[in-house]
C-alpha positions in Angstrom: -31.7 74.9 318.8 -33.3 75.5 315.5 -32.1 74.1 311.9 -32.6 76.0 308.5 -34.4 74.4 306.2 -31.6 76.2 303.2 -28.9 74.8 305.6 -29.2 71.3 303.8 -25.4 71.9 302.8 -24.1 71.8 306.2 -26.5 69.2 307.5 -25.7 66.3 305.0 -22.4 67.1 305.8 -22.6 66.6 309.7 -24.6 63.4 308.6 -21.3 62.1 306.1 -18.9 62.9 309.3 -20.9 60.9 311.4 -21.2 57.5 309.4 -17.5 57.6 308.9 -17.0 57.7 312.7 -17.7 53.8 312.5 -15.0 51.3 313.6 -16.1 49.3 309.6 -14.7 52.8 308.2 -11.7 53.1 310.7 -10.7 49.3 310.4 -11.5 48.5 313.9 -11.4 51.7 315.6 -14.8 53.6 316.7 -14.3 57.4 316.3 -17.2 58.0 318.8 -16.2 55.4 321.6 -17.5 57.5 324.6 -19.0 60.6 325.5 -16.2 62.8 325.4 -15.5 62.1 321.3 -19.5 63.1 321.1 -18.7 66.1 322.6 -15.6 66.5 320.2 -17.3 65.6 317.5 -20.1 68.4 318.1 -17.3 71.0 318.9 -15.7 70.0 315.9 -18.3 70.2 313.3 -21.7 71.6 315.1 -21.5 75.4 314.2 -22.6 76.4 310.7 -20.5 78.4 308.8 -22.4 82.2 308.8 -24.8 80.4 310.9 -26.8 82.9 314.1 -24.6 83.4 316.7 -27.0 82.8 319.4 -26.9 79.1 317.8 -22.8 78.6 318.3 -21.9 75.9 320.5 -25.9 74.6 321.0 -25.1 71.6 319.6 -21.8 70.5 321.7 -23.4 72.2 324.8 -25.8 69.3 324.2 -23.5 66.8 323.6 -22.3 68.0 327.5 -25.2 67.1 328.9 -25.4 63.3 327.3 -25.8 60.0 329.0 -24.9 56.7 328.1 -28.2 56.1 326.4 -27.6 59.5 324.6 -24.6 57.7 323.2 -26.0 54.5 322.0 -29.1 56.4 320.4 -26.2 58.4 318.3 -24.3 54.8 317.4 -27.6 53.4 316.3 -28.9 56.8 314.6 -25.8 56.4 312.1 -26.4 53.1 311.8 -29.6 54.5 310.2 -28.1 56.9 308.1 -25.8 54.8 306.6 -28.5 52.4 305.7 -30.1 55.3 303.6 -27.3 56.7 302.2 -26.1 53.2 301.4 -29.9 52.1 299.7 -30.9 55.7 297.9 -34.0 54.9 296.3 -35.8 58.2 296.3 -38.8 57.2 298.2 -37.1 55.2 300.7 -34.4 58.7 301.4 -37.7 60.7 302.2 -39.5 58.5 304.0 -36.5 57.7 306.4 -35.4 61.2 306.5 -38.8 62.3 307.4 -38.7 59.8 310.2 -35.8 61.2 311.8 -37.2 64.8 312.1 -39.7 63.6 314.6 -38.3 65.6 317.2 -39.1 68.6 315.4 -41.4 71.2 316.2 -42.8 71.8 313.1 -41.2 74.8 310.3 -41.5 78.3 311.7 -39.9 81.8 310.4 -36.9 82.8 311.7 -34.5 86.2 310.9 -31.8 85.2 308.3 -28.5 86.1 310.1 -26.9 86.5 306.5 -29.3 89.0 305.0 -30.7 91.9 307.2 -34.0 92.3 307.2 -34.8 89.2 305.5 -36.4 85.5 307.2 -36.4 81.9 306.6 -37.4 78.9 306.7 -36.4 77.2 310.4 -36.9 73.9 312.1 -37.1 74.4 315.9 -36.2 71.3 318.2 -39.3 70.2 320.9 -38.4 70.8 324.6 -36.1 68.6 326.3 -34.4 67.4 322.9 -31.1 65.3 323.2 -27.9 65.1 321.3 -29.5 62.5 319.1 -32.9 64.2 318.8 -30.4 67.2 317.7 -28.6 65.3 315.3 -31.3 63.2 313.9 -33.0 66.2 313.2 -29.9 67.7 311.5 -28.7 64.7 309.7 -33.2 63.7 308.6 -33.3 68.0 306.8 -29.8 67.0 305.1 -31.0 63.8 303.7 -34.4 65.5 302.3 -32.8 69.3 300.9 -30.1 67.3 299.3 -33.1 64.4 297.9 -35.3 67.6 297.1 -32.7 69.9 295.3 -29.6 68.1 293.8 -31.3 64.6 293.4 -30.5 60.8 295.1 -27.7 60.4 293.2 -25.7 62.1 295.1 -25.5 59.4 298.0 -22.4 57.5 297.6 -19.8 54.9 298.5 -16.0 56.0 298.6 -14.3 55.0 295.6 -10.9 54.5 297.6 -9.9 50.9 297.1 -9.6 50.1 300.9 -12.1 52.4 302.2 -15.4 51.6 303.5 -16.8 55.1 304.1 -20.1 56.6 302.5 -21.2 60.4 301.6 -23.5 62.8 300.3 -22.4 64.7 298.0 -23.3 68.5 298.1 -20.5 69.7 295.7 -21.7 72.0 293.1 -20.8 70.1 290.2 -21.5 66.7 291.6 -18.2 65.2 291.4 -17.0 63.9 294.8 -16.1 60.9 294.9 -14.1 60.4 298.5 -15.8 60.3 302.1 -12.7 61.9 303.5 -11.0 64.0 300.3 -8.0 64.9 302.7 -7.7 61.2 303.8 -8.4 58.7 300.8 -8.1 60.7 298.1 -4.3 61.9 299.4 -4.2 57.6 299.4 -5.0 56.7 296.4 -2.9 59.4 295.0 0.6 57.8 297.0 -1.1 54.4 296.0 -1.2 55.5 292.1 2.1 57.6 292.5 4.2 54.6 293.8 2.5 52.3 291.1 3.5 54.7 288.4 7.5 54.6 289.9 7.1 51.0 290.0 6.0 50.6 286.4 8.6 53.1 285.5 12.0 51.2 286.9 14.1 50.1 284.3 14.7 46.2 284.0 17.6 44.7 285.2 19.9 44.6 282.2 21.9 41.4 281.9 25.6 41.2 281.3 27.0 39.8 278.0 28.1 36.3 278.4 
């Protein structure tokens, strides 16, 4: 399996999902408890949109092959992850993020599926790479494209009240500001829409006496 270096977009996103699989985002309850949720999780969010079709499912086929130690390298790669998005100081980001490309190859050309005719940049994994050689990789060329081309500010805490979660924010205009839009931002819109009916109820009106 190979990751393009353009293909920060995607990458910094696999890296958000991951963090917020943590049992302090999901009050208690660890989204990647065993090796089957790895392998959902890769399933779920391992093919790049437009990305080479010899690449679909690479990542969850993977994910199948994983151990035990497999799965306690992932827990304690998001760990790292969250630490950086958590801390983003620009130097610190790229030195960390370089870190977790170790398992790469080095940067090689490969054909753009997109654009006949046309090659990019790639990151080819070593031989006999794991899940979390696979997803270090992914989540390490995330952290740097989004560092190198929309800045550190876009590493960010969820502003829902009662969320713990974490992003990166690849949006074009750089406005995010929920881990899970779907989840806490539909929250703090019932929180703020039942506020609003509150503050709106007439007062009790009291009889003449």
């Amino acid at each position: 399996m190979q990751v393009a270096l353009n293909d920060y977009v995607w990458a910094a996103g696999i890296a958000t999902e991951l963090v917020n699989t943590t049992a302090e985002v999901w009050r208690g309850d660890d989204r990647l408890p065993d090796l089957a949720a790895l392998v959902a999780f890769a399933e779920l969010h391992g093919d790049r949109p437009g990305g080479d079709d010899d690449a679909r499912g690479a990542l969850a086929e993977l994910a199948r092959r994983g151990r035990p130690a497999d799965l306690r390298a992932v827990h304690a790669l998001r760990t790292t992850v969250r630490d950086l998005i958590d801390h983003p100081d620009r130097d610190r980001l790229v030195a960390g993020a370089t870190r977790l490309t170790s398992a790469a190859r080095g940067a090689t050309l490969i054909p753009d599926p997109a654009h006949e005719g046309r090659i990019r940049w790639a990151v080819p994994l070593r031989d006999g790479a794991t899940i979390a050689d696979t997803l270090s990789l992914i989540c390490g060329l995330g952290v740097l494209g989004v560092v190198h081309t929309l800045g550190e500010r876009r590493f960010r805490p969820c502003t829902a009240p009662t969320c713990r979660g974490a992003f990166i924010d690849t949006t074009r205009p750089g406005s995010r500001r929920y881990c899970m839009p779907g989840l806490c931002g539909n929250r703090v819109n019932v929180a703020n829409h039942r506020a609003r009916q509150g503050n709106a109820r007439p007062s009790a009106i009291r009889p003449p006496y």
